[in-house]
C-alpha positions as CSV (number, residue, x, y, z in Angstrom):
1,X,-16.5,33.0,30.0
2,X,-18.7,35.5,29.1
3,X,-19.8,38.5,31.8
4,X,-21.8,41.5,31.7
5,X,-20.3,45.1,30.7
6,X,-19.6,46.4,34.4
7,X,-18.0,49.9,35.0
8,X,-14.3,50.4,34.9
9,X,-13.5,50.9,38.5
10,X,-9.9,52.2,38.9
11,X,-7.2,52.7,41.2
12,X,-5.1,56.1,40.6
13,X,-2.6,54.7,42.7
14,X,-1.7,50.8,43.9
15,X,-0.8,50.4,47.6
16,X,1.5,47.7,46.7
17,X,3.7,46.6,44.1
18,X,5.1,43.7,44.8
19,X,7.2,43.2,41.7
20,X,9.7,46.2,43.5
21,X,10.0,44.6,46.9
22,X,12.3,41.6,46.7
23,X,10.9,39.8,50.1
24,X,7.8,39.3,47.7
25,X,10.4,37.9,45.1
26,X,10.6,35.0,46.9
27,X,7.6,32.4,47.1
28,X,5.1,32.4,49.2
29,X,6.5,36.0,49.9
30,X,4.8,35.9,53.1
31,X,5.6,39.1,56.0
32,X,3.9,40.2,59.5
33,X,0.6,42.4,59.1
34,X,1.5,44.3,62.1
35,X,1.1,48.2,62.0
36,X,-0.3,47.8,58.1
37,X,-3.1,46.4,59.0
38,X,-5.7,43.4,58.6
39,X,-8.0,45.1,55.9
40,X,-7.8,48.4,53.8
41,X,-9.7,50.5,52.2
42,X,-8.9,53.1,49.2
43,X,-10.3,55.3,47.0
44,X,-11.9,53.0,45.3
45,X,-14.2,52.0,47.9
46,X,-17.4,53.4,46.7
47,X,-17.3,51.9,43.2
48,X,-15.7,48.5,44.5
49,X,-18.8,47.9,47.3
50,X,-21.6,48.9,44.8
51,X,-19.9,46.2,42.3
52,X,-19.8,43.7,44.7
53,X,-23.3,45.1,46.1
54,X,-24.8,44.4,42.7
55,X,-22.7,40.7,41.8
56,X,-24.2,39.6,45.2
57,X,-28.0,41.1,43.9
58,X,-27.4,39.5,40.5
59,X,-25.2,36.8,40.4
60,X,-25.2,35.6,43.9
61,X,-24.3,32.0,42.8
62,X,-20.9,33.0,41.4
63,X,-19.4,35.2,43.9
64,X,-20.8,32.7,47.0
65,X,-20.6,29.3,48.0
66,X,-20.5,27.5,51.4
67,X,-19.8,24.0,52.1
68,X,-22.3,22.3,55.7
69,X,-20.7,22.9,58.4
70,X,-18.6,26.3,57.8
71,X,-21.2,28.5,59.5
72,X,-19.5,28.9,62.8
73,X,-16.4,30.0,60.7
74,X,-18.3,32.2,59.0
75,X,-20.1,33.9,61.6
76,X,-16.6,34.1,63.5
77,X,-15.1,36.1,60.1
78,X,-18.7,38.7,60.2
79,X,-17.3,39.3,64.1
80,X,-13.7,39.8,63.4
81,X,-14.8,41.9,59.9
82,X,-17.5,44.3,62.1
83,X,-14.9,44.7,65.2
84,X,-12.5,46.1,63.0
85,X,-14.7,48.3,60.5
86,X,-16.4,50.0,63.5
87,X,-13.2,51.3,64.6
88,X,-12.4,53.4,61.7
89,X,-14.0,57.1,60.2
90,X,-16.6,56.4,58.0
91,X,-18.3,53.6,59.5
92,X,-21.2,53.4,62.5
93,X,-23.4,50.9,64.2
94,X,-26.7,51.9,63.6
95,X,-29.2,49.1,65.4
96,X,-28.7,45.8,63.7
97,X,-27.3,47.3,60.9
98,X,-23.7,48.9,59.9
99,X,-23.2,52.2,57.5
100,X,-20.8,52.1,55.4
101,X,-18.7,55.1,54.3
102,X,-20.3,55.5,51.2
103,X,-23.9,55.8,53.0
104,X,-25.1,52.5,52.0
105,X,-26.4,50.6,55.0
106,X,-25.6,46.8,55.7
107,X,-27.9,44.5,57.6
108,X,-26.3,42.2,59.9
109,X,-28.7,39.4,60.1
110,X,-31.2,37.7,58.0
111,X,-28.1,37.0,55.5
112,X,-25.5,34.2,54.9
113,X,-22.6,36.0,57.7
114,X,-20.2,36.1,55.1
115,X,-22.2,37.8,52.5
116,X,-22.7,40.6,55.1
117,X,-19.1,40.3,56.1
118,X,-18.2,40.9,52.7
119,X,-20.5,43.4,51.7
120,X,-18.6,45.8,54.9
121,X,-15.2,45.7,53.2
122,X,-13.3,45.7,49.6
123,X,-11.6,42.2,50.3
124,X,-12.8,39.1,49.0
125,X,-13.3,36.5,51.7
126,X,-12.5,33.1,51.6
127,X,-12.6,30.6,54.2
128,X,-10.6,27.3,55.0
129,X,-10.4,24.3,57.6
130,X,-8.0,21.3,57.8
131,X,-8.8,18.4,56.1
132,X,-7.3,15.3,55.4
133,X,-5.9,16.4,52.1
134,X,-4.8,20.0,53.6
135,X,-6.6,23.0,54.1
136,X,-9.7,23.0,52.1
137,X,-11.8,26.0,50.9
138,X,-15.2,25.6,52.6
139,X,-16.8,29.3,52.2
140,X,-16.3,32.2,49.9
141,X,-17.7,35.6,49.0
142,X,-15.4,36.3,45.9
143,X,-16.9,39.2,44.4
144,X,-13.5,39.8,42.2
145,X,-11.9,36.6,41.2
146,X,-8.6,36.7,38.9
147,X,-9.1,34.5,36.1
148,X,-10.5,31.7,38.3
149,X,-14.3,30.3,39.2
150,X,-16.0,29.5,42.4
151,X,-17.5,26.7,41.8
152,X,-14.5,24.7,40.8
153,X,-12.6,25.9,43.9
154,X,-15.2,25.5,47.2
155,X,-14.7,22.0,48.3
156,X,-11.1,21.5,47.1
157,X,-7.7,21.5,48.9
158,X,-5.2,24.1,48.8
159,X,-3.0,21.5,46.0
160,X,-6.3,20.8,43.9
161,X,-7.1,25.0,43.9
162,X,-3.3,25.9,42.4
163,X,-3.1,23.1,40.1
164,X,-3.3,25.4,37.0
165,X,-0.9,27.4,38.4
166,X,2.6,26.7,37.1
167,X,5.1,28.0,40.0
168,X,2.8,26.4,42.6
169,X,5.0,23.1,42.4
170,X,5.1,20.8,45.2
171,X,7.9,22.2,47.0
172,X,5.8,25.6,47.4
173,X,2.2,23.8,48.5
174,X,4.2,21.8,51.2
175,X,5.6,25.3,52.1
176,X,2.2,26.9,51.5
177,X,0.4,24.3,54.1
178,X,3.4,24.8,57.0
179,X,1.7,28.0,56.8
180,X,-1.3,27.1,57.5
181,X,-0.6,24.6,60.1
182,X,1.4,26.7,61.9
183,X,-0.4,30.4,61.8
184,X,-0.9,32.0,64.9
185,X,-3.9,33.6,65.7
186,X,-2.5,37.0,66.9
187,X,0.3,36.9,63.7
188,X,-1.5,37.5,60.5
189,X,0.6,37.7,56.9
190,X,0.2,39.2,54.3
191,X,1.8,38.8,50.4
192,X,0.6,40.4,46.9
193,X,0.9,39.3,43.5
194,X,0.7,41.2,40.1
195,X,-0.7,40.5,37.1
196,X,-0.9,42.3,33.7
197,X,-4.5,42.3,31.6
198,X,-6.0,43.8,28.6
199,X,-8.9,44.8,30.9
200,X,-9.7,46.4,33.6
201,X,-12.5,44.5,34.0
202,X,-12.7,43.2,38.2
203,X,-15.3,40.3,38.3
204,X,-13.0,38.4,35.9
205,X,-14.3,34.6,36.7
206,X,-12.5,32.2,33.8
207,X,-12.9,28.7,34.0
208,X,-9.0,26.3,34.6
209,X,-9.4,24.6,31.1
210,X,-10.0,28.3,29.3
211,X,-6.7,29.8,29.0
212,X,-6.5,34.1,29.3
213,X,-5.2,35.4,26.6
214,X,-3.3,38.8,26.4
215,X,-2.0,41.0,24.1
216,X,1.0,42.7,24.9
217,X,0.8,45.6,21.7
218,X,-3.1,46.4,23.3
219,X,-4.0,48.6,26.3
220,X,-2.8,47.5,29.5
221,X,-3.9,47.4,32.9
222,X,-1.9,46.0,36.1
223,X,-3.8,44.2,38.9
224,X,-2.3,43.8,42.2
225,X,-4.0,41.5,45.0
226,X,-2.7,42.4,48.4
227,X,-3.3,38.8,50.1
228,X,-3.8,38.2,53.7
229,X,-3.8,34.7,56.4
230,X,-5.0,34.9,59.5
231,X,-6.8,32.4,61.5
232,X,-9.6,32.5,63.5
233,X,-9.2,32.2,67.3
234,X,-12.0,30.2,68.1
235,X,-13.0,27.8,64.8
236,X,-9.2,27.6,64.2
237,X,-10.0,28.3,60.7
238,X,-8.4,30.5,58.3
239,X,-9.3,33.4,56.4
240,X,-7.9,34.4,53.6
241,X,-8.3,38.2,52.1
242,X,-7.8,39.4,49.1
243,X,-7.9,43.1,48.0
244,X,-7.3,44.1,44.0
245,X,-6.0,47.1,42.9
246,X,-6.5,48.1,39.0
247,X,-4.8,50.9,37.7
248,X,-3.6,51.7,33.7
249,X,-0.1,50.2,32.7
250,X,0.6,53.3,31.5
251,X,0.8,55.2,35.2
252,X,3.5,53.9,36.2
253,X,7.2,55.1,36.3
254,X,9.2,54.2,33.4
255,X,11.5,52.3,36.1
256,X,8.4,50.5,37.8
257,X,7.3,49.4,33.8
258,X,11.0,48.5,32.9
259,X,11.2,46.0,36.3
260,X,7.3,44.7,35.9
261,X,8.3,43.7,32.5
262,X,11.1,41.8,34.0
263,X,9.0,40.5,36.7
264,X,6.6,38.9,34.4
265,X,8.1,38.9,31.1
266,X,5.2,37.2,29.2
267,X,1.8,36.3,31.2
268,X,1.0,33.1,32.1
269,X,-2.5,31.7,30.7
């Protein structure tokens, strides 16, 4: 799929690598929030919100999609996302509308709630109720997707969303959805993944019949996703986070190269 030349916007450091922590060895790698917190931010914020600024501008149809019927949710995510920005350096309420800690200033109302919810943090936001199939994905503001699309997700249950994904067998979605049945509201989790890419490229949208290739002899970069759950305490839906990392194979430790090459000894398409 092809996408406009956007700026390399790296990471000098990840704040996870999950590939060195054996809990996250083991699938759905799921562990407590707690003192770590709901959503981060890094030194990358600046370049990652006027990105996801200018996707939203420009390309609003592929980074957002809502289903009838997942306002409330959303609204309840814009609440939850504001509540916890406004208690950290950096940010103020400023009439109807928050600053950000790069200066820019984001309206509250007159936008879908979880445009403006995602236009106050580096996560991606997605949103999912129960349905008769499991949980199914009925908002989004994915402003950095990993090899997948939007538009083939929203509307689809958790199964149908992994299908191209080999190690999400049946075994791990019935494991995945005891999760989601059974997430407290005050007990978050969190997981990562890693993958390896020949870019550094973050809005990486790529259709599940066009496989990724990659090139191991060719320049390197390692994206992490640090992946939260946590559901909302009066829809009952869920939220699901997702911050990326990007930062050059080649800064890493000889040790932390040596075990991600055994981690992920060839990429998956």
């Amino acid at each position: 799929m092809a996408t406009a030349p956007y700026p390399v916007i790296c990471q000098s450091i990840l704040g996870v690598k999950p590939w060195m922590d054996p809990m996250q060895g083991r699938l759905p790698g799921l562990q407590p929030v707690g003192e770590s917190g709901w959503l981060w931010c890094d030194e990358a914020f600046a370049g990652q919100m006027a990105l996801r600024d200018d996707l939203v501008a420009t390309r609003r149809g592929d980074v957002h999609a809502a289903m009838p019927g997942s306002e409330a949710a959303s609204r309840e995510v814009l609440e939850l996302v504001a509540n916890d920005v406004l208690s950290r350096p950096g940010y103020a309420r400023e009439g109807k509308t928050i600053l950000r800690p790069d200066g820019a200033r984001v309206a509250l109302e007159g936008d879908d709630p979880l445009v403006v919810a995602g236009r106050l943090v580096q996560e991606d936001l997605l949103v999912l109720e129960p349905g008769e199939a499991g949980h199914i994905l009925v908002a989004a503001l994915t402003a950095f997707p990993a090899s997948w699309t939007l538009s083939e997700k929203i509307g689809r249950p958790l199964a149908a969303i992994h299908e191209p994904v080999a190690r999400y067998d049946d075994a791990l979605a019935q494991r995945v959805q005891r999760v989601f049945d059974h997430l407290r509201d005050d007990a978050p989790v969190w997981r990562a993944n890693v993958l390896r890419y020949n870019t550094p490229r973050l809005f990486h949208p790529r259709t599940e019949d066009d496989r990724r290739a990659f090139d191991p002899a060719a320049p390197v970069w390692v994206r992490v996703e640090r992946q939260t759950l946590r559901r909302l305490p009066a829809t009952r839906a869920i939220v699901f986070t997702i911050h990326t990392w990007i930062v050059p194979e080649d800064s890493l430790s000889q040790e932390e190269r040596r075990r991600l090459l055994e981690h992920r000894p060839k990429e998956a398409p």
